[in-house]
Backbone as CSV, one residue per row, in Angstrom:
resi,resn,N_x,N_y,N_z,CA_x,CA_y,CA_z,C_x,C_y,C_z
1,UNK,0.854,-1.179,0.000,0.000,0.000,0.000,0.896,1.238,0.000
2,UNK,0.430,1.874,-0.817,1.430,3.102,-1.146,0.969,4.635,0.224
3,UNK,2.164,5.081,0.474,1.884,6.549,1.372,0.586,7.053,0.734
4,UNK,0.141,7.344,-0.378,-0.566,8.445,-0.790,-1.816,7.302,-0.416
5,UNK,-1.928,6.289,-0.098,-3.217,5.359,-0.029,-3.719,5.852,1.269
6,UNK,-2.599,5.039,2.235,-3.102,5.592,3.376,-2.995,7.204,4.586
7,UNK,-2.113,8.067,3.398,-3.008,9.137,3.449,-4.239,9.373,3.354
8,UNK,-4.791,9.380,1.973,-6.012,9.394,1.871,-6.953,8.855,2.778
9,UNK,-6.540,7.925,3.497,-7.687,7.215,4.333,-7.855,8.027,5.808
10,UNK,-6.467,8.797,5.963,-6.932,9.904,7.160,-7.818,10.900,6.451
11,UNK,-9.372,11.295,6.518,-10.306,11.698,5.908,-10.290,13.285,6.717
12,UNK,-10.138,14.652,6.648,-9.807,15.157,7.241,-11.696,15.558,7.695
13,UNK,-13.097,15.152,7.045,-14.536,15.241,7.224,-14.666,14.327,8.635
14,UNK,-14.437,13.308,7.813,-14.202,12.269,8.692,-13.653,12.332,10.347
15,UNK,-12.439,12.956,10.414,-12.101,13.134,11.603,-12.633,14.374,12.086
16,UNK,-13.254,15.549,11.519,-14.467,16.497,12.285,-15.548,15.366,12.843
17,UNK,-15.959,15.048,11.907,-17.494,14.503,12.346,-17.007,13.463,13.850
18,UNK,-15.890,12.626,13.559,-15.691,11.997,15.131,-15.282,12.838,15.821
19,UNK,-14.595,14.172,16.293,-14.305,14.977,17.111,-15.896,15.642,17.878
20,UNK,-16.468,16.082,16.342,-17.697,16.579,16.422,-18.387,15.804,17.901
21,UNK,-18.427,14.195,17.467,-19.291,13.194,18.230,-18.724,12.802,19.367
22,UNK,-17.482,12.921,19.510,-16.772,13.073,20.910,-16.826,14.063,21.599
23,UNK,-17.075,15.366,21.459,-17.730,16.731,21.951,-18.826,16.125,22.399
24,UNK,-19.823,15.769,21.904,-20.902,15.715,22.251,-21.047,14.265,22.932
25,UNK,-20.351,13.424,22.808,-20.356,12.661,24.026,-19.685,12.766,25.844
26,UNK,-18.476,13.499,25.586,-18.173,14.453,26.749,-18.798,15.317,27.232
27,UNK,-19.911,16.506,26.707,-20.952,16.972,27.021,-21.950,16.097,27.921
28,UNK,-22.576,14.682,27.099,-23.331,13.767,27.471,-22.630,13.345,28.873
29,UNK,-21.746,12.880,28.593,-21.379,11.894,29.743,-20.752,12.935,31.392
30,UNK,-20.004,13.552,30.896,-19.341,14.714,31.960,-20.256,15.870,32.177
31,UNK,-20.522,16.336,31.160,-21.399,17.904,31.214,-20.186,19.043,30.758
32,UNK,-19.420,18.289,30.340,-18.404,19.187,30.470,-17.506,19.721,28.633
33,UNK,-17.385,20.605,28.269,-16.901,20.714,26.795,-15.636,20.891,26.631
34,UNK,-15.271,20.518,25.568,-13.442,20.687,25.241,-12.873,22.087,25.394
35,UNK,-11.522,21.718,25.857,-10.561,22.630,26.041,-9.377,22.274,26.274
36,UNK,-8.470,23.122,25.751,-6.600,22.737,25.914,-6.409,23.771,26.735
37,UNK,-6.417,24.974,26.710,-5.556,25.870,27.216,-5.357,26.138,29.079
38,UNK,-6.483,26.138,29.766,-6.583,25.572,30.907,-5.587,24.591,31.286
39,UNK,-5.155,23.065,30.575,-4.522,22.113,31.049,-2.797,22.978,31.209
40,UNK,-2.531,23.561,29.765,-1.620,24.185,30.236,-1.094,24.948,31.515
41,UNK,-1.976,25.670,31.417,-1.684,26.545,32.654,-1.657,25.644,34.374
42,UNK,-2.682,24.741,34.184,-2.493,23.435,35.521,-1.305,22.845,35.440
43,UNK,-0.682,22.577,34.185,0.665,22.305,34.194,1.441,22.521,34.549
44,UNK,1.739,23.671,34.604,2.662,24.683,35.058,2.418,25.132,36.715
45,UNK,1.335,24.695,37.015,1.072,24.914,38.252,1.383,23.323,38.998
46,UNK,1.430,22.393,38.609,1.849,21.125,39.192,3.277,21.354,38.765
47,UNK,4.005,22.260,38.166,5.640,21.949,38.411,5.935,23.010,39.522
48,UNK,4.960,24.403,39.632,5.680,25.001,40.269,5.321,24.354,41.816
49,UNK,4.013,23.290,41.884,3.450,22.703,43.200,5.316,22.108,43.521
50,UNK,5.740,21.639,43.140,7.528,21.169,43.667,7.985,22.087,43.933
51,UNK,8.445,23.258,43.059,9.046,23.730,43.727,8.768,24.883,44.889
52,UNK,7.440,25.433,44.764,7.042,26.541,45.504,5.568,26.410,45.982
53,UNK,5.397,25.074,46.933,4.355,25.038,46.899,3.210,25.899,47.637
54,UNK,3.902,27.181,48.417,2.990,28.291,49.127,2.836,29.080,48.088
55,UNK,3.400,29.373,46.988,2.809,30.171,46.312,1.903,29.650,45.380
56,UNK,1.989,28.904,44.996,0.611,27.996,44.651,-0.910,28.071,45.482
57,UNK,-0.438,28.225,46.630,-1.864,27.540,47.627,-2.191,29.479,47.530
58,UNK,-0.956,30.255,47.408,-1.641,31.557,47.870,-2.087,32.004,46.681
59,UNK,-1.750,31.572,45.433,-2.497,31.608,44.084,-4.050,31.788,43.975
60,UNK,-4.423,33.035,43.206,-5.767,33.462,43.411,-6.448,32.528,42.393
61,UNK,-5.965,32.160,41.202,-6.330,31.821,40.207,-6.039,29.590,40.771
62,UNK,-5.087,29.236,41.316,-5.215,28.372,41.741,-5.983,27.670,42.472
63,UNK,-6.902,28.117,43.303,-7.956,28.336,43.770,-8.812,27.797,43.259
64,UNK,-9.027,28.219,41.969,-10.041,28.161,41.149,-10.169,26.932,40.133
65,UNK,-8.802,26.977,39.614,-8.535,26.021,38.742,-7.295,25.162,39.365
66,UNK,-7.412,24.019,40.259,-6.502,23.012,40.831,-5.518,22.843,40.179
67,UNK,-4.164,22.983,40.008,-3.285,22.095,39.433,-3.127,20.857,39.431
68,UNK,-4.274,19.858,38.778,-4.095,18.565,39.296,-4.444,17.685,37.732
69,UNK,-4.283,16.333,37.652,-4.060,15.852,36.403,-6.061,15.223,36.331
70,UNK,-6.823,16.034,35.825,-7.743,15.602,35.608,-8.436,15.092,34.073
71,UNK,-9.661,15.303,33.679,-10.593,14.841,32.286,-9.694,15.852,31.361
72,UNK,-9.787,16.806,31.549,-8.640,17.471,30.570,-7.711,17.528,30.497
73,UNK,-6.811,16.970,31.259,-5.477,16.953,31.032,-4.995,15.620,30.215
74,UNK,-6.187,14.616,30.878,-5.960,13.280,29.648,-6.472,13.763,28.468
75,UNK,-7.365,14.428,28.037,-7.884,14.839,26.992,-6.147,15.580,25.922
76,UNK,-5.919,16.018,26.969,-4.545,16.951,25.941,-3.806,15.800,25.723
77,UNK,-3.581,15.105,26.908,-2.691,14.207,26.467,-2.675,13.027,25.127
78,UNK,-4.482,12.842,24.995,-4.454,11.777,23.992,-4.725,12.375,23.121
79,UNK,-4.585,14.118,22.736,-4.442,14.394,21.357,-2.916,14.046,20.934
80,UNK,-1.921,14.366,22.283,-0.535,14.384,21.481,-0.383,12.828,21.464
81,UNK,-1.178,11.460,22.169,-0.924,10.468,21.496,-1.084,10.171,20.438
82,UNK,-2.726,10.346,19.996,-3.217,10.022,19.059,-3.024,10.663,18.002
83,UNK,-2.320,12.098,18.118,-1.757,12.761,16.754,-0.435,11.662,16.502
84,UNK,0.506,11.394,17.304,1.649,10.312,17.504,1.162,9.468,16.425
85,UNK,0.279,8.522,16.846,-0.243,6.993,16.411,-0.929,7.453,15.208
86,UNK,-1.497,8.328,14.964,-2.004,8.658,13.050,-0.869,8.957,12.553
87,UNK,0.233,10.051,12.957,1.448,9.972,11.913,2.241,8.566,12.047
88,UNK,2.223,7.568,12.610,2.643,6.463,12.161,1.989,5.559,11.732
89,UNK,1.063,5.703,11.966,-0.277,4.804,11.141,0.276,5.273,9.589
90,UNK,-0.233,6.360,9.263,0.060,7.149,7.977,1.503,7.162,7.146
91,UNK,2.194,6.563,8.026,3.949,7.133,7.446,4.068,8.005,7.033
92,UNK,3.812,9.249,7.865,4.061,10.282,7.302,4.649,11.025,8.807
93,UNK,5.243,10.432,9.790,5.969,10.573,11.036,7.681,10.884,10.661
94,UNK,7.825,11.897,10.735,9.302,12.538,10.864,9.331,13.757,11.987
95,UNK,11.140,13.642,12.345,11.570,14.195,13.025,11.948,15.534,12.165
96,UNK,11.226,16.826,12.342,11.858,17.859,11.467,12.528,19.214,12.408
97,UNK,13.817,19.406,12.448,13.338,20.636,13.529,13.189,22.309,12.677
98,UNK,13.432,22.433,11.595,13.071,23.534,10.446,12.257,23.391,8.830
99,UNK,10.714,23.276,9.716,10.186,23.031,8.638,10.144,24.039,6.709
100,UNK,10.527,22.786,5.961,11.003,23.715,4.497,10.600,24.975,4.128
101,UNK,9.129,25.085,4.393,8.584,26.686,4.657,8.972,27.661,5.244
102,UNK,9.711,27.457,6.575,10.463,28.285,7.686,11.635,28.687,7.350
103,UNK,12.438,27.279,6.472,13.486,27.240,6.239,13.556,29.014,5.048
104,UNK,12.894,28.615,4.105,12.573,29.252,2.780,12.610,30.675,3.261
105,UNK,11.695,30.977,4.256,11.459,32.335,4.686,12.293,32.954,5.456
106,UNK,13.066,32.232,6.419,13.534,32.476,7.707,15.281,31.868,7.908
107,UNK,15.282,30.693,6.966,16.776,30.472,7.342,16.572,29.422,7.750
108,UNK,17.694,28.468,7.633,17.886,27.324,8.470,18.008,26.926,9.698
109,UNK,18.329,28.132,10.847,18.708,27.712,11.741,17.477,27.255,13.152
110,UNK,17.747,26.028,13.260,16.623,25.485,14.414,16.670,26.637,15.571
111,UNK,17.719,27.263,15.991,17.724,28.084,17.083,16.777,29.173,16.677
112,UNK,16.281,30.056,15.742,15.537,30.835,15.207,14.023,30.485,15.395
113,UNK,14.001,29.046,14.779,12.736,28.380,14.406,12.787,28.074,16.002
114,UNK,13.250,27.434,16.982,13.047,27.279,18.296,12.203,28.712,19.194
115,UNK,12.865,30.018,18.709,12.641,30.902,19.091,11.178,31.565,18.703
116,UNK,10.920,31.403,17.484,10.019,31.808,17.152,8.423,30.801,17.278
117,UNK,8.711,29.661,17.325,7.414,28.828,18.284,7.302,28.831,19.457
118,UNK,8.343,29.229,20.567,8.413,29.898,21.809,7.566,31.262,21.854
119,UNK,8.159,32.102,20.972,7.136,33.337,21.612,5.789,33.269,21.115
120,UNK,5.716,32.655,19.352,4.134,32.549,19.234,3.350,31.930,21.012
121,UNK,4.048,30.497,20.658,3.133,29.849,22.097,2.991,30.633,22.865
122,UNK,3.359,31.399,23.316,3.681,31.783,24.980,2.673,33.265,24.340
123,UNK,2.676,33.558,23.052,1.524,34.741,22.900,0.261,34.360,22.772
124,UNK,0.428,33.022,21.842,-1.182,32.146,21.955,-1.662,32.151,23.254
125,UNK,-0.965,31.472,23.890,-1.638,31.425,25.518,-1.767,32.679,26.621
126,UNK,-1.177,33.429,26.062,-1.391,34.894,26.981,-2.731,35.472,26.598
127,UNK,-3.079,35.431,25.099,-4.650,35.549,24.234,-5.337,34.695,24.952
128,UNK,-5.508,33.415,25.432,-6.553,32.510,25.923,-6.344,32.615,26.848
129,UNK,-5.375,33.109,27.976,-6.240,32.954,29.416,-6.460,34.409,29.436
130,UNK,-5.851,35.557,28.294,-6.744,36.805,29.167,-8.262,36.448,28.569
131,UNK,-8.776,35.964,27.710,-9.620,35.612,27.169,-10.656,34.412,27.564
132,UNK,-10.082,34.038,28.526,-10.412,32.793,29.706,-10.741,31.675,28.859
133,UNK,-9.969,31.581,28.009,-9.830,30.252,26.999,-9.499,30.239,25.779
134,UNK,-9.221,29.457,24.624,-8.662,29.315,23.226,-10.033,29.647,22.693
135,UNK,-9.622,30.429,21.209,-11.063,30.513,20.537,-11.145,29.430,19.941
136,UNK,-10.521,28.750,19.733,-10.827,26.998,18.937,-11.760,26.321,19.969
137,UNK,-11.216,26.324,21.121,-12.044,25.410,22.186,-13.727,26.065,22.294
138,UNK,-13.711,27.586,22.419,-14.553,28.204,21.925,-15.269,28.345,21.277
139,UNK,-14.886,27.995,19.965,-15.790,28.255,18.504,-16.223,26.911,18.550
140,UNK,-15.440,25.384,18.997,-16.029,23.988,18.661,-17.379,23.895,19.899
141,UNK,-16.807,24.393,21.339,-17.870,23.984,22.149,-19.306,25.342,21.677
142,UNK,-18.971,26.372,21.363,-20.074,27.162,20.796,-20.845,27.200,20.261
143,UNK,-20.437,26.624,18.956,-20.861,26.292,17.951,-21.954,24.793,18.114
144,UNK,-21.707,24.189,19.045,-22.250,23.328,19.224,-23.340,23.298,20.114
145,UNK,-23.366,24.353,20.785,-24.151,24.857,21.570,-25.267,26.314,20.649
146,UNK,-24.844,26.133,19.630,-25.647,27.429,18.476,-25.420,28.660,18.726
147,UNK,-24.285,29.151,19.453,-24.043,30.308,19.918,-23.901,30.684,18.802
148,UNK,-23.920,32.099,18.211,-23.467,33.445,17.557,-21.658,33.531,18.240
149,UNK,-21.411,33.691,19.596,-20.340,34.053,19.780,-19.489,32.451,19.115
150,UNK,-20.022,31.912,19.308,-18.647,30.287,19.096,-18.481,30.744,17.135
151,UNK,-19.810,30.605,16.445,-19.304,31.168,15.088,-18.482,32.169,14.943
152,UNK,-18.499,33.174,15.546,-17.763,34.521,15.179,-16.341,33.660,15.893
153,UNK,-16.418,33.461,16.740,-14.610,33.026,17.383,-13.771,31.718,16.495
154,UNK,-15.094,30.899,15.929,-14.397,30.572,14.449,-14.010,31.223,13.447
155,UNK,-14.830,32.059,12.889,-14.362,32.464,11.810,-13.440,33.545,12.414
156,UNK,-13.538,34.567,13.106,-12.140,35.032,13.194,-10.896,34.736,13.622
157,UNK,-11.034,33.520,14.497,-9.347,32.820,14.788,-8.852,31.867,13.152
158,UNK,-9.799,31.947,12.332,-9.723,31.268,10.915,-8.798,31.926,10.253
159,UNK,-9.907,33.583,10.108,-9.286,34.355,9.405,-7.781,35.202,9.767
160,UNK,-7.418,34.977,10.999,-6.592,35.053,11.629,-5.277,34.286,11.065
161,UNK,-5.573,33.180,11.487,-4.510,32.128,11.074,-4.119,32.766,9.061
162,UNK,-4.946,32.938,8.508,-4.885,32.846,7.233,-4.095,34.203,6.743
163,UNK,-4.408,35.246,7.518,-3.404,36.933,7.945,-2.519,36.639,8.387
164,UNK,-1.832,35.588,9.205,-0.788,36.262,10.015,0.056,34.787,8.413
165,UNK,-0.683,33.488,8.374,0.325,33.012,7.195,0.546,33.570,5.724
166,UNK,-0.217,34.820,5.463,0.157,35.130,4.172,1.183,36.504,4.942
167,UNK,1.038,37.335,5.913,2.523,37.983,6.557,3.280,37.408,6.729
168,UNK,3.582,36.206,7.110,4.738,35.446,7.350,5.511,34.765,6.800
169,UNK,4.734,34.303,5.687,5.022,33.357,4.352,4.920,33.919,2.954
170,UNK,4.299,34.825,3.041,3.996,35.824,1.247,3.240,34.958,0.154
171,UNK,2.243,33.661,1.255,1.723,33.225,0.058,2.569,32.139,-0.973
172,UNK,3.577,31.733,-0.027,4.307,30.981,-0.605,3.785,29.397,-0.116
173,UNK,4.616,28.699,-0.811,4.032,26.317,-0.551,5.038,26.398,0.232
């Protein structure tokens, strides 16, 4: 069976509609809707629980949101499995640390490309918790719920993504 076969068979409809139905079975079963960005931040609060654990407990926001390994934190975790186990399902699993696009625009050097997915991340997530969450997690649980706001936080974290890659890239493959 050739790569391009079982490419094709990762269906990218296909894997909405089961995400779709896993939303809505976590709804069903928990009451509760998807989210990543939260786990992060508990993360970071179970490393600093080692080393500093009074400032944790005197944490206003800790309080609120436990640093502890719960439904969402396995949830994050079995996206980065299960993203794992489809790129090897797929053979399409490599180690890259300057992807050819980055390379093209930006240069070869991984220390650059290191630098520059550091500060995006660390700006993505400064947007979702002043925002008290990701607009993806947003727009999927919204949207599913028929909100007006979950559509609009789709289409503009869409149109977003699609502005900042034609500034960054010029519209280039």
């Amino acid at each position: 069976m050739s790569e391009r076969t079982l490419i094709r068979r990762a269906n990218p409809y296909i894997a909405g509609a089961l995400a779709g139905l896993l939303l809505v079975f976590s709804v069903f079963a928990t009451g509760k809707y998807f989210g990543a960005s939260t786990t992060y931040v508990r993360s970071a609060g179970m490393v600093e629980l080692t080393l500093d654990p009074e400032h944790v407990a005197q944490n206003a926001y800790f309080g609120k949101e436990k640093p502890l390994v719960d439904w969402q934190w396995m949830f994050v975790a079995g996206i980065v499995v299960g993203s794992f186990g489809a790129a090897v399902a797929t053979r399409t699993f490599k180690v890259q640390q300057v992807p050819s696009i980055w390379a093209g625009r930006f240069g070869p050097s991984p220390a650059k490309r290191y630098a520059g997915a550091f500060l995006g991340g660390a700006l993505a997530m400064f947007g979702a918790r002043l925002a008290d969450g990701c607009p993806s997690g947003h727009g999927l649980s919204g949207s599913l719920q028929m909100a007006l706001s979950g559509y609009v936080a789709l289409v503009c974290f869409f149109v977003g993504g699609l502005i900042m890659a034609r500034l960054l890239y010029g519209g280039r493959n």
